[in-house]
N, C-alpha and C positions, 0 to 999 in steps of 0.2 A: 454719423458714420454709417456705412452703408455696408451688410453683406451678401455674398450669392446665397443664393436660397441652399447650395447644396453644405454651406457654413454653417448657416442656421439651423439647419434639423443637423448637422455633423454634433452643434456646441448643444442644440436644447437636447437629442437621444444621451449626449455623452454627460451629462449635467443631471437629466433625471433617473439615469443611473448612480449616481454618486449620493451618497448616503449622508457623509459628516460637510461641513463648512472648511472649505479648503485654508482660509485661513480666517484669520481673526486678531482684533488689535482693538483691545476692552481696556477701558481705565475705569476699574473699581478697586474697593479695599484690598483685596486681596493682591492686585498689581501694585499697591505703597507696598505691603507685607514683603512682595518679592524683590522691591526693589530695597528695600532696608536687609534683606537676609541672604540677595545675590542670588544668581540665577545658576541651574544645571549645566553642567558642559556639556558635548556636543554625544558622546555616548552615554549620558544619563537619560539625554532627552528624547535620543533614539531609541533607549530597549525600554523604556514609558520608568525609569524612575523619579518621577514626581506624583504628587497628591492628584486625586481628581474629586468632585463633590457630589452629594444628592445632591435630587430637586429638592428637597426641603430643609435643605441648607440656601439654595435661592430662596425659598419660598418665604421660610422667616428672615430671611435678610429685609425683603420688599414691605414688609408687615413692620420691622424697626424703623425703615430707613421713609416710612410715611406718616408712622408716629410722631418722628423727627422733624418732620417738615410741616404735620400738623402746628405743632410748636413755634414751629421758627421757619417760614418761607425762606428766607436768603441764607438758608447753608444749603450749601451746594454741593458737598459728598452726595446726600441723599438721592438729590437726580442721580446722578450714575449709577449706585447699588439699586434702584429701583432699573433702569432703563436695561443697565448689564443682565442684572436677574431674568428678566423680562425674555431678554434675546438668548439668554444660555438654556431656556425654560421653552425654544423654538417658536418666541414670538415676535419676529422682530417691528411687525407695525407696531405691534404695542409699545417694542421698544422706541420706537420713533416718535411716538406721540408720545410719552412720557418725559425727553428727555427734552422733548420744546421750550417749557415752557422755561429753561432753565439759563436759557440766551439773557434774555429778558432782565433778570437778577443779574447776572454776569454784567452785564453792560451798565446796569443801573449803579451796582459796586466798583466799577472800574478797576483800579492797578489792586483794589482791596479784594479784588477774586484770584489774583495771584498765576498761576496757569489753567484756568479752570473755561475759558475759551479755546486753550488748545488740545484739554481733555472734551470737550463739546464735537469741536470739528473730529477729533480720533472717534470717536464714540460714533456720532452720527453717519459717517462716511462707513466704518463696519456695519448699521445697522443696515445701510441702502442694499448694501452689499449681502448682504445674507437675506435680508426681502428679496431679492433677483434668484435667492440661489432656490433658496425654498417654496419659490413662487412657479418651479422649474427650469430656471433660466432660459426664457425664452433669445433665443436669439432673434428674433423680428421685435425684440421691445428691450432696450439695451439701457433705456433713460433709469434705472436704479441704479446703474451698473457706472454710467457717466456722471450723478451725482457724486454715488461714493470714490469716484477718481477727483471729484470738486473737493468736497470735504477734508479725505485725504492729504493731499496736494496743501490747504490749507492750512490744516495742522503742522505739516513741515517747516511751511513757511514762517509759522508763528514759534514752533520751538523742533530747530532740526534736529536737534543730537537727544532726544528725549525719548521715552519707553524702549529701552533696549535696542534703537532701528525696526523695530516692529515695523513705524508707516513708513521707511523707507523701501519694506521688501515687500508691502502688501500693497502700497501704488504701486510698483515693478510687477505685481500679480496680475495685480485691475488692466495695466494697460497691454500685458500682454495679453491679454483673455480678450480687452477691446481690439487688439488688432494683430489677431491669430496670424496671419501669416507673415509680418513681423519674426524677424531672427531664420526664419526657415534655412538661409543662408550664411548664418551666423560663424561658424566654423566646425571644421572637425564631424565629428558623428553629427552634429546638431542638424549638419546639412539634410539626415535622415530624418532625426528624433529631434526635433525641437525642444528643449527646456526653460523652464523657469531661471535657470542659469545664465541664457543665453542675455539676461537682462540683466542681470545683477554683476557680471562681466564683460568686460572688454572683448573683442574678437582676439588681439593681440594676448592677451591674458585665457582666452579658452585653446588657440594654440599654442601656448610655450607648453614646455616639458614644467616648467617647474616656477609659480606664481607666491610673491607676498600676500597674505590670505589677506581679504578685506575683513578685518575683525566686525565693520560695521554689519555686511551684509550676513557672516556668521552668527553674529549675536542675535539679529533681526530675525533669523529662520529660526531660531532656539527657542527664540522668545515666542513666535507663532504656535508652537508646538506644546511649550510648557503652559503659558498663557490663553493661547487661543484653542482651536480645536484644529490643529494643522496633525496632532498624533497621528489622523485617519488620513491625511495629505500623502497620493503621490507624486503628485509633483514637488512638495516641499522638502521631504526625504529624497527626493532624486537630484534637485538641485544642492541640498546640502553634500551630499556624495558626491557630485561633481567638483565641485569646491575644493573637499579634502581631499579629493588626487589632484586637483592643480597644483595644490597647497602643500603635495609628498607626503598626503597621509593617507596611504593608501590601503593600512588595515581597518581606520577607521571610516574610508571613503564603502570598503566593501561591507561592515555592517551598515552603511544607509543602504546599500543595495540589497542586502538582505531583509531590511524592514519593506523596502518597497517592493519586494516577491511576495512577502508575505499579505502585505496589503495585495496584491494583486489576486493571491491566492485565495482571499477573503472575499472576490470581486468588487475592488474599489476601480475605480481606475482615472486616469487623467480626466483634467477640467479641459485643457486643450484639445480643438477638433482633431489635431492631428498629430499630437504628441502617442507616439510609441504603436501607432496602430498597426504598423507594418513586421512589428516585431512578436518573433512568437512567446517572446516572456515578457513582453507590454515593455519592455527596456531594451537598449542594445547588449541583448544579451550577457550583460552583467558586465562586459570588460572595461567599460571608461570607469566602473566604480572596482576592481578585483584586479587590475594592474599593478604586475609585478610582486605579488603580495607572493611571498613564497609559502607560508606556514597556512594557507587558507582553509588545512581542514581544522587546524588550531583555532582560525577566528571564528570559524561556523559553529565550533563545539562552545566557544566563550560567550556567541551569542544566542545561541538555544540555552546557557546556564543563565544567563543575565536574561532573559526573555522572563525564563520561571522564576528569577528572584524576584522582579520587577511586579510580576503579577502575585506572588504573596506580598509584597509590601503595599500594592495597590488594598488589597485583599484586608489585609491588617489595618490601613488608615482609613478603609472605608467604615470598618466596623468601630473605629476609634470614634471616627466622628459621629455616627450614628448614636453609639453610648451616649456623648455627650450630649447630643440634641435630644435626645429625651428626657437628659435631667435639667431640658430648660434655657440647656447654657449657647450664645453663640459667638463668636470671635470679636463680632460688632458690639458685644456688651459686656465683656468677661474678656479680661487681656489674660487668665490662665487658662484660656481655651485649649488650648497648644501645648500647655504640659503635659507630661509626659507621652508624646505622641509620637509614635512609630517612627524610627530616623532608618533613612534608607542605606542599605549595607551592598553597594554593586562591588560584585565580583573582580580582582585584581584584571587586568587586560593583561594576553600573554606575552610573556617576553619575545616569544618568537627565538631569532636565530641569535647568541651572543650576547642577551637580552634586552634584544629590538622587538617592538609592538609594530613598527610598520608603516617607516621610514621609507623611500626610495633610496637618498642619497645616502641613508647610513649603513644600506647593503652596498653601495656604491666605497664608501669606505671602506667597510670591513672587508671586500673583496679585494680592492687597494692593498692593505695591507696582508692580507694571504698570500696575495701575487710578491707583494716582495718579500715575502717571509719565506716562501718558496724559493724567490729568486737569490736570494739569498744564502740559501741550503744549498742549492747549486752551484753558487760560487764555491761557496768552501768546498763542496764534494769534489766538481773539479780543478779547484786547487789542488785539494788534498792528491788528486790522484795525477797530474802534473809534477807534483813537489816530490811523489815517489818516483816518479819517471827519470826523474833529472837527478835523486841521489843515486838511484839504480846506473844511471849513463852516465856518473863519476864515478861510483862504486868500478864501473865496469874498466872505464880508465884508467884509472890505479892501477886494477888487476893486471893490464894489458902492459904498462911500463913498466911495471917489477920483472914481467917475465922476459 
């Protein structure tokens, strides 16, 4: 693929600005853990309530998980907690080389590695991908960038409905980023602001008023954020916000647009050359995520409270786990790692109006029924005042024949 030069410094300026790994799609231990104890919903995973780890929580991972392989070459966990450690630790050639040689065994075990070729292709396809990113993402040299859409792509292939849709919305990342100007005509504000959205939906589906939400592609951005490093993502938070006002959820479409101000405000900004640049709060101005939302100073007050809950609970389980790795212990070798470990407590969402959180349609009702409760009152009112009229103009009648 080929870009104009003025694409390339647009994608490598806007890339070596950008701090965190916009997204991420890891298969290690801690990804069985989440998938046996179920994942955050979608305002958990916005105002950051889940765990995050040290490095020396990677660190001795890498140190058990070569012990292991000392041991025993053909267990195959081990590649991944070394390869994942590796890449969350900001290495990702190392992770790439590490996690080679583990094809090799896979194939030699056959149906006895069980999905452990299609944790290979997920793993190696993020690692290409985060070597491009951290390598500055040059835009004149794309080839890490078109592996890990190989890889990716792969993995799908071999098991689609697997890690949450993770690698269904991180190949939707890969190839929007390979061919930026893609969607620019997608629909609605998109025609401005290009998103991460404009991939993961229909054009018919970005303009209806009101879409069946693709649980796939929700789940997938959740998972990016809780599992990978998308928290610092805005394009991932902007496209999940778009979503929830397709979707009529538009108090919690507006806290994604509030995490991505915030991120803005932090100076992160889009992985896309041309996503948000024209806008002065790096979004359209917050309306496709803060539509129709009536109680909005209600959700900005619940997301500044759940912001700071989030950061003491972060705050609590980092010091939790820190205790515990100094007495030695680590998850991969001690299954009571995890007791009694900080449970996260997010703040009730508000009820809003009649106690609505932020619905379209269910303002759309309750207004319905106002209107005829109203309408209503008015009937009887001028009934009532009709029904006086007409005893009054028989009363009157009476009066008139007696005399």
């Amino acid at each position: 693929m080929h870009l104009t030069r003025s694409v390339r410094i647009a994608i490598t300026g806007v890339m070596c600005s950008f701090a965190a790994i916009a997204w991420a799609c890891l298969w290690d231990s801690d990804t069985l853990r989440h998938e046996a104890n179920g994942m955050p919903g979608v305002v958990e995973a916005v105002t950051g309530f889940f765990p995050v780890y040290p490095d020396a929580y990677y660190e001795r991972r890498i140190d058990i998980a070569r012990e292991r392989l000392a041991e025993n070459p053909d267990r195959l966990e081990p590649y991944d907690d070394i390869a994942v450690s590796l890449d969350r630790l900001g290495d990702s050639a190392g992770a790439i080389e590490a996690i080679g040689p583990k094809l090799a065994v896979v194939k030699r075990l056959g149906d006895a590695a069980g999905d452990h070729l299609y944790r290979y292709h997920a793993n190696l396809g993020t690692f290409y991908a985060h070597r491009w990113v951290r390598a500055g993402a040059d835009g004149t040299d794309m080839a890490d960038l078109e592996l890990a859409r190989e890889h990716i792509a792969k993995a799908i292939e071999i098991n689609p409905d697997a890690h949450f849709g993770r690698e269904y919305v991180q190949l939707a990342a890969i190839e929007w980023l390979l061919d930026p100007e893609a969607g620019q005509e997608s629909a609605r504000w998109n025609r401005e602001y290009p998103t991460l959205a404009s991939r993961l939906l229909t054009t018919e589906e970005l303009q209806s008023i009101e879409i069946e939400l693709p649980q796939k592609s929700v789940d997938g951005l959740v998972g990016l954020i809780v599992l990978g490093n998308a928290w610092e993502s805005v394009d991932v938070m902007m496209a999940l916000g778009v979503l929830m006002q397709q979707g009529m959820h538009s108090s919690v479409a507006a806290i994604c647009g509030m995490r991505v101000d915030e991120l803005i405000n932090e100076g992160k900004s889009s992985l896309h050359p041309y996503a948000y640049l024209d806008s002065k709060s790096k979004r359209p101005d917050g309306e496709p995520l803060a539509m129709v939302v009536v109680d909005i100073d209600e959700v900005r007050n619940y997301y500044s409270e759940a912001r700071g809950a989030a950061a003491e609970y972060r705050k609590q389980y980092s010091e939790f786990v820190d205790s515990k790795l100094h007495q030695g212990m680590h998850p991969d070798t001690h299954d009571d790692f995890f007791v009694g470990a900080p449970v996260a407590a997010i703040p009730k969402m508000p009820n809003g109006f009649l106690g609505y959180g932020g619905n379209d349609r269910t303002y759309i009702i309750v207004d319905l029924v106002i209107y005829v409760l109203l309408g209503l009152v008015c009937m009887i009112i001028v009934g009532s005042v009709i029904l006086v009229v007409k005893k009054r103009k028989a009363r009157r009648q009476i009066d008139e024949s007696n005399v």
